[in-house]
BAMAR-449234 format. One line per 5 residues: number of its first residue (from 1); their letters; for each residue x, y, z of C-alpha. Coordinates in Angstrom, 3 decimals. Layout:
N
NUM> A> X:Y:Z | ...
This chain:
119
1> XXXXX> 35.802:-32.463:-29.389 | 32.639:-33.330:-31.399 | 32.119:-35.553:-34.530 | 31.699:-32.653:-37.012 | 35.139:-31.040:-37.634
6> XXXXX> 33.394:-27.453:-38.954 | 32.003:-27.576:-34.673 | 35.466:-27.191:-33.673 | 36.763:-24.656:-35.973 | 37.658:-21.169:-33.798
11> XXXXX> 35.907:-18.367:-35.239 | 37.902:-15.040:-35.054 | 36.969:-11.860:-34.092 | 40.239:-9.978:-35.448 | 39.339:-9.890:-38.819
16> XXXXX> 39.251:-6.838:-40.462 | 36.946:-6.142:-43.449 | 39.942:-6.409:-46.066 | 40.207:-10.329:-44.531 | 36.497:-10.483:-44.713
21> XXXXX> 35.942:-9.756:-48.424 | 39.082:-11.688:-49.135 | 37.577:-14.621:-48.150 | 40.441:-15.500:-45.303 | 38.260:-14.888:-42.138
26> XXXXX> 36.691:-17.886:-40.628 | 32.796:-17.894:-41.689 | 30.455:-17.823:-38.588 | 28.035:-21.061:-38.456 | 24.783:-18.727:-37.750
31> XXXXX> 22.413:-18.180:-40.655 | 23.203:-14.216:-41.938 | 20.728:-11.861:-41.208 | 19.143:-10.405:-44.461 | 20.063:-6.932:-44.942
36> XXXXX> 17.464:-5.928:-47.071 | 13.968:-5.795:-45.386 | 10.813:-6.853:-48.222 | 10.015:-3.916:-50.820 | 6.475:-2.622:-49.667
41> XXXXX> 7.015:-3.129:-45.913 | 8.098:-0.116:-44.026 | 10.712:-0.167:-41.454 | 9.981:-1.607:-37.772 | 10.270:1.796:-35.700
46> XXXXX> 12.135:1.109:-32.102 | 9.892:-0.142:-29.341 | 8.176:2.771:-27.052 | 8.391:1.974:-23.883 | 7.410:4.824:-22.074
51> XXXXX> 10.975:6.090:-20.906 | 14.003:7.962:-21.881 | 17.159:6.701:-21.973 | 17.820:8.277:-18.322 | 15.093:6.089:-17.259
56> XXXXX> 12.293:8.995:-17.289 | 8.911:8.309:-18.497 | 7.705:10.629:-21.364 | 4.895:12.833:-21.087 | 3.160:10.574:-23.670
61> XXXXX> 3.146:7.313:-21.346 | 2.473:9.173:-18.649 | -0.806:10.898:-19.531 | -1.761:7.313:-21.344 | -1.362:5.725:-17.656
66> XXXXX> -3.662:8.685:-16.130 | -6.496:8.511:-18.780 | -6.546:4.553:-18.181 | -6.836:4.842:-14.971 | -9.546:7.702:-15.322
71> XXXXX> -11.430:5.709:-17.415 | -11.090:2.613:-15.337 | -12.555:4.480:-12.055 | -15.299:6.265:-14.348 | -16.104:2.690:-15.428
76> XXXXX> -16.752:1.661:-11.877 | -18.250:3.994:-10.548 | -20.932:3.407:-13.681 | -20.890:-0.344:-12.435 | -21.380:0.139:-9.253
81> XXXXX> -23.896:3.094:-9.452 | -26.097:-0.221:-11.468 | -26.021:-2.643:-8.506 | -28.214:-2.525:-5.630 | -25.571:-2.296:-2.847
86> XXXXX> -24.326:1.224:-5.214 | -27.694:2.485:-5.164 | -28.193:1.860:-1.586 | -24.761:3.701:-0.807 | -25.747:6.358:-3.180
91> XXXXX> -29.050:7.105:-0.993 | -27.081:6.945:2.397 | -25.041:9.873:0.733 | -27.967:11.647:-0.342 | -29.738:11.443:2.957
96> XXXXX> -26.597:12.593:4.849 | -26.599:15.198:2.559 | -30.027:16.305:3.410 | -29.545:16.028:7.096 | -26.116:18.233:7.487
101> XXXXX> -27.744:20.845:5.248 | -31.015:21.199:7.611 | -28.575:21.221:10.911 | -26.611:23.818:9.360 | -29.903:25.420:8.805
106> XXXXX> -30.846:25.146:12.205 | -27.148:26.314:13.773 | -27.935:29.719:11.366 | -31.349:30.399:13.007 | -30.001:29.414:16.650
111> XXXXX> -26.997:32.131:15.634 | -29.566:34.968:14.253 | -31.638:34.358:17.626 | -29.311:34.253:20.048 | -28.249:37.879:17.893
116> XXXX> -31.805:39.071:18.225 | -31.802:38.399:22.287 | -28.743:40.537:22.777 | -29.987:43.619:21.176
């Protein structure tokens, strides 16, 4: 039991809406919740958060997630294309490049000789 008499008052939850307006139900000690929201303000719309009810994520959040991450690895690739170990990875690729396309090159010409000896 606590000093303030109004703390130990039960609150019920039986009262029906007839009791209510009566004035006979018990009043609950938390501040009411204004009914009315401000003239000019528009109604808070529900949270998104990506999923249905059943737990699914819409196609909205789902294409958000891809494009962020699209745009993150576009982003650093750009970044990393700028530094000098990027650059330096960017001319090993190159070179490899050049290298498989002159061996395939030379497996062709082996292929069209070894042809041309057969005949």
């Amino acid at each position: 039991m606590s000093d303030d008499p109004a703390a130990d008052e039960v609150v019920s939850t039986d009262a029906t809406p007839a009791d209510i307006v009566a004035g006979e139900a018990a009043e609950p000690s938390a501040p009411a919740v204004p009914a009315a929201v401000s003239p000019g303000l528009p109604p808070v719309p529900p949270l998104d958060t990506g999923y249905t009810a059943a737990g699914v994520p819409t196609f909205d959040s789902v294409r958000e997630k891809i494009e962020t991450r699209y745009g993150t690895a576009i982003g650093a690739s750009e970044l990393a294309s700028e530094t000098p170990q990027g650059r330096s990875v960017e001319e090993q690729y190159e070179a490899r490049q050049r290298a498989a396309a002159e061996r395939l090159e030379q497996i062709k010409k082996s292929m069209h000789a070894d042809e041309a000896d057969q005949s």
